[in-house]
N, C-alpha and C positions, 0 to 999 in steps of 0.2 A: 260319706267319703268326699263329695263334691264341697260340700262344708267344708268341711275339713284342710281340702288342696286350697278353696280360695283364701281363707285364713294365712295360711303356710305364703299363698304370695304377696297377700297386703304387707305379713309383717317384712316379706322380703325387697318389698317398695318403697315400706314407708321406713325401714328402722337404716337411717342413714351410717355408717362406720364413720369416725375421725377422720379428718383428711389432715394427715402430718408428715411432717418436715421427714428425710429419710435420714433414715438412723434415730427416729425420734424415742424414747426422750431424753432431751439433752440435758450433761446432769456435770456441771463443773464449778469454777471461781471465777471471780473480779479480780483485776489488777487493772490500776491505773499508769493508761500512758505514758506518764514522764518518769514511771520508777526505771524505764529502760537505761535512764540517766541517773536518777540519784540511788536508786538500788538494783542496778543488772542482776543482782542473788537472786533476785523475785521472780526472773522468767527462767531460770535454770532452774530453780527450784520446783516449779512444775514441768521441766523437759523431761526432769529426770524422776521426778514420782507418777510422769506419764497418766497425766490428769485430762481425760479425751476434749474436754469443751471450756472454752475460755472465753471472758465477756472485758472486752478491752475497754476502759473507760476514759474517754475523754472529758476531764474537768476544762472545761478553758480559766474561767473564773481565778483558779490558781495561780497556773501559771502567768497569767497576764500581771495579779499582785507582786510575784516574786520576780519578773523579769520584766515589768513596767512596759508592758505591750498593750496594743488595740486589741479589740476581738479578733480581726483578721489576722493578724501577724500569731495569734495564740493561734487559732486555729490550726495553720500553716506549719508551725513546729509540732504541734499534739499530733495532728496527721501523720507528719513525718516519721515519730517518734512509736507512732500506733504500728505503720506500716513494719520497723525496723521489727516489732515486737508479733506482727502476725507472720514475716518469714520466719523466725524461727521456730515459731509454736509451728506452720505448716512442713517446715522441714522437719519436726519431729512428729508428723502425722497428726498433730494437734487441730481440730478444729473449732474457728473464734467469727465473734461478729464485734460491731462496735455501738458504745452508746455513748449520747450525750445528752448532757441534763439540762447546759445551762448557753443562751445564748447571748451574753452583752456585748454591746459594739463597742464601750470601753469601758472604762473603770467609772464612769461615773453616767453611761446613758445604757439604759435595758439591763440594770445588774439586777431587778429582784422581780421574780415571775410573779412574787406574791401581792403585787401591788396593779391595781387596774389597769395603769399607762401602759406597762409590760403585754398585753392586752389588747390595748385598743392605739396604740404608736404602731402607725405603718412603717417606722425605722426597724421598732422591734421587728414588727412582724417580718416586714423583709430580711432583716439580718436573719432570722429563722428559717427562711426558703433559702437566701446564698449559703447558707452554710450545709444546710444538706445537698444543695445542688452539686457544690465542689465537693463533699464527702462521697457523694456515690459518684461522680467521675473519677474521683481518684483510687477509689478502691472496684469499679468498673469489671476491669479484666483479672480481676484477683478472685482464688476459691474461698472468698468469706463471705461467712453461711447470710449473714445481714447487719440490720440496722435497728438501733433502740434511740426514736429520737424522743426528747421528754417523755421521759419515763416518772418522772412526775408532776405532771400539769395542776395546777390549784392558784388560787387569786383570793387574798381573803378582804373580806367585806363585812366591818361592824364587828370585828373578832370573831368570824367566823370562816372557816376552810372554806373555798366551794370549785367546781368545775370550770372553768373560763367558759362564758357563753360560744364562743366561737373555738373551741379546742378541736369538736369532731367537724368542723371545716378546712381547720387547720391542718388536722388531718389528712383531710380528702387531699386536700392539695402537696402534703408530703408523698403522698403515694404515686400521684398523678408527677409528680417530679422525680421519681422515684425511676417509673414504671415507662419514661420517656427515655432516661439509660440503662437500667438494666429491670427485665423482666423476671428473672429467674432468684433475686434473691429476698429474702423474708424479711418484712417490717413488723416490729415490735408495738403492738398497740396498747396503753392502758391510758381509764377512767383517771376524771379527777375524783375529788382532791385527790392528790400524793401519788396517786398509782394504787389506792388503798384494795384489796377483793370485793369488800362488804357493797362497794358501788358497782359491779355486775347485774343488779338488779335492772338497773335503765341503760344497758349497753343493748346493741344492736347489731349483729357482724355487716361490715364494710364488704361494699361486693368487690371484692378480691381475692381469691383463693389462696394467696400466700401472705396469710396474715397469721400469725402468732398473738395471742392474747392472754397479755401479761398483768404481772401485780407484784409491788413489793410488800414485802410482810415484815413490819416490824411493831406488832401489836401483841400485848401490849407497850407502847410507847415508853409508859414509865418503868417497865421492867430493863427492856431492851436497851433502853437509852440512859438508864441510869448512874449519876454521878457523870452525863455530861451536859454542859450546857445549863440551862434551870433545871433539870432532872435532879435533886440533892436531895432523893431519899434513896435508901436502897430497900430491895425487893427481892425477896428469894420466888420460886417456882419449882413444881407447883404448889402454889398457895393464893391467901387473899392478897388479893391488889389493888386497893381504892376497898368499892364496895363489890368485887366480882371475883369469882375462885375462879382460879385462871388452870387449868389441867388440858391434857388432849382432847378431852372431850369438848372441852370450849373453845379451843386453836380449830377446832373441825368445825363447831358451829359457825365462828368468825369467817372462813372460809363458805359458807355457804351458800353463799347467791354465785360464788365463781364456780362450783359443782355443778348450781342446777343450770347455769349460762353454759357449759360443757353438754353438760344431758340432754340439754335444746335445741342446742344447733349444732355438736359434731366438730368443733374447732380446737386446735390444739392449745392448748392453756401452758403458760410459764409464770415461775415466779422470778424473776430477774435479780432480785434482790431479797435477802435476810440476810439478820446477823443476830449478835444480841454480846453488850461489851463482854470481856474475859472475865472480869471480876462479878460479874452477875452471879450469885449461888442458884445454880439448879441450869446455868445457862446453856449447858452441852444435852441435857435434859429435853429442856424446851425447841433446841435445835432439833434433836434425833427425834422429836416426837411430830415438828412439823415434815421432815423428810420422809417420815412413814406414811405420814398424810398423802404429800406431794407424789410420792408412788404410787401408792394403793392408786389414786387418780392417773396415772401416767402422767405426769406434768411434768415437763423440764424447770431445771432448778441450777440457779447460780448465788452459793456461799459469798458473802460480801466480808471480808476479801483476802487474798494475801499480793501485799504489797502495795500500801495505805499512807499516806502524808499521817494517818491518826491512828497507830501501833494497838489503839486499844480495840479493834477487829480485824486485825492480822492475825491469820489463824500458825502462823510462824511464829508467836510469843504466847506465854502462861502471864500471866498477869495478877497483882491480890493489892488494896490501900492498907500503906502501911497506918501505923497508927496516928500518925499526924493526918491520913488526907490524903495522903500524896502518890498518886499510881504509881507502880512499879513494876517494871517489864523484865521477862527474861528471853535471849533468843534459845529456843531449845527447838527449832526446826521441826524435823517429822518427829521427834520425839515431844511436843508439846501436846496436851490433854484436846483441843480442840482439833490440831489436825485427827490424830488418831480417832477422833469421832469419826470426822467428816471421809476420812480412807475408807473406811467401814461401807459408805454409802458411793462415795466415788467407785469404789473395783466394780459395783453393782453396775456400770454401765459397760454398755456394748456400742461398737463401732463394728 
C-alpha cells in the first residue's frame, strides 16, 4: 500500500499539465491588415459568421510596393489599419492577435530574410526590434490576446533552407522588449526554416511562461502550393506525391517532433498558419484531415485565410483552371465548399 501511495505522488509531481492561454484552444482565420481598406466585406464577414479567434496580418512589404513607402511609414498605416480591424472583431466579442512576417526598412534595404545580410545587418536587425517595440506600445492597453513576430524565420545557404544562427537570440530579445511593456500578453514562437513542425526536434522552451509554440503547415509543398509560383504540376490527395503517399497518416507523422516537443514540456502548441490552393483535388480533405490532427492534440489553429491580396486561399471563393491555365474564382461566400468545411471545425470552438 505504501508502494503504492508513493507511486500515486511521483506521478502527481512529475506528470506536469499544459499551461495554456485561457479559453485555449484557439481555433480561427487570417485576414490581412489592409483588406480593412481594399475589402471592408472580409471583416463583416467573420462578425457575422461569429468566428471566436482571428490572426490579423500585417504584410508591410505590400503595402509599401503599392503605396511607394519606407518600412516606417508601412508600418504606421498596417498598425493603424490592424487597430481599425481589432475594434470591431472586439466589439463583436471576437478575439485576435497580430503577426508579422516581414521586416524591410525599404524597398530596396532588408527586403529578403532569405539572404545572410537580412541576418547579420544591424540595420536589419534593428529595424526588427523598432518595429516590435512600436507594435506592442501601440497595442499596449488593448485586449489582444498577442503577437507572432517572424513566423517564419529561414536564411538559405548554397540552395539550402536553414535556421538563422542568431534567430533564438533574436528571440530572447523580442521577448525581453516585449515583456518591458506588457507582461500579460502571449508571443508566438516558431523554429526555422519557415516555421516548418518537423524542426521541433532541437527546440528548447524559452523561460517564459507565456509563450505559445507555433508552426505553419503547408506540407506537402507541392501539393499545397500548386500551380503557383514554380509549383506547375498538379497533385490530387490523398495520393503519391513526388516519391511519398501523402494520407493522414503521414500529415500525423510530419507532425511529429511538434507532439513529442508537447508531451515534453507541457507547452501550448499552434499552427498559425495552413491552407492548401482551392483548385487542389482532395484539398478540403487534406485540410479536415490536419484539423482532426490539430484537435485530437488540443492545438490552436488559424485557416490562412479569408481576405487575401491572392483569392486563391480565400476561403470566400470556389476556384477550378479552366482549360487554357487560367484560374477562375467564384465569390460564393458561406456558401463556398471550403468555408463550409472549415464551419464544421470553427462551431467546435468554445469561448
Amino acid at each position: 500500500m505504501k508502494i503504492f501511495i508513493l507511486c500515486m505522488m511521483a506521478i502527481f509531481l512529475y506528470a506536469k499539465p499544459v499551461v495554456s492561454p485561457e479559453n485555449w484552444s484557439w481555433r480561427g482565420v487570417d485576414i490581412m491588415a489592409y483588406t480593412i481598406k481594399t475589402d471592408p466585406q472580409a471583416v463583416k464577414f467573420i462578425t457575422d459568421n461569429k468566428i471566436n479567434y482571428v490572426r490579423i496580418h500585417i504584410f508591410k512589404k505590400k503595402v509599401m510596393e503599392k503605396f511607394n513607402l519606407n518600412g516606417n511609414q508601412a508600418l504606421d498605416l498596417n498598425l493603424k489599419w490592424a487597430k481599425e480591424i481589432y475594434k470591431k472583431l472586439d466589439k463583436a466579442g471576437i478575439k485576435s492577435f497580430i503577426t508579422i512576417a516581414d521586416f524591410p526598412v525599404s524597398l530596396t534595404t532588408c527586403i529578403n530574410k532569405r539572404k545572410t545580410v537580412y541576418w547579420q545587418n544591424s540595420v536589419c536587425i534593428n529595424q526588427i526590434y523598432s518595429d516590435v517595440q512600436k507594435t506592442v506600445e501601440y497595442f499596449k492597453d488593448t485586449n489582444l490576446l498577442g503577437y507572432e513576430f517572424l513566423g517564419e524565420p529561414v536564411v538559405v545557404k548554397h540552395g539550402k533552407s536553414l535556421q538563422p544562427e542568431n534567430w533564438n537570440q533574436i528571440f530572447k530579445n523580442i521577448i525581453k522588449i516585449t515583456r518591458k511593456v506588457d507582461k500579460n500578453k502571449w508571443l508566438f514562437y516558431s523554429p526555422g526554416p519557415w516555421g516548418l513542425p518537423i524542426d521541433y526536434d532541437k527546440v528548447v522552451p524559452f523561460d517564459d511562461n507565456k509563450i505559445i509554440y507555433n508552426a505553419h503547415m503547408y506540407m506537402p509543398h507541392s501539393f499545397t502550393h500548386q500551380l503557383i509560383g514554380k509549383n506547375k504540376i498538379r497533385h490530387a490527395y490523398p495520393g503519391r506525391i513526388g516519391l511519398t503517399y501523402w494520407d493522414k497518416q503521414k500529415l500525423e507523422s510530419m507532425l511529429k517532433p511538434l507532439i513529442d516537443f508537447q508531451e515534453k514540456y507541457h507547452k501550448p502548441v499552434c499552427i498559425s498558419e495552413f491552407s492548401a490552393a482551392l483548385w487542389a483535388e482532395g484539398a478540403n480533405k487534406y485540410l479536415s484531415d490536419l484539423i482532426e490532427i490539430f484537435n485530437e492534440y488540443n492545438w490552436g489553429w488559424f485557416y490562412f485565410n479569408i481576405g487575401s491580396y491572392f483569392k486563391g486561399w480565400d476561403a470566400r471563393y470556389d476556384a477550378y483552371i479552366d482549360q487554357k491555365g487560367n484560374k477562375k474564382y467564384i465569390y460564393n461566400g458561406i456558401n463556398s465548399k471550403r468555408f463550409q468545411m472549415l464551419k464544421v471545425y470553427l462551431q467546435v470552438d468554445k469561448r
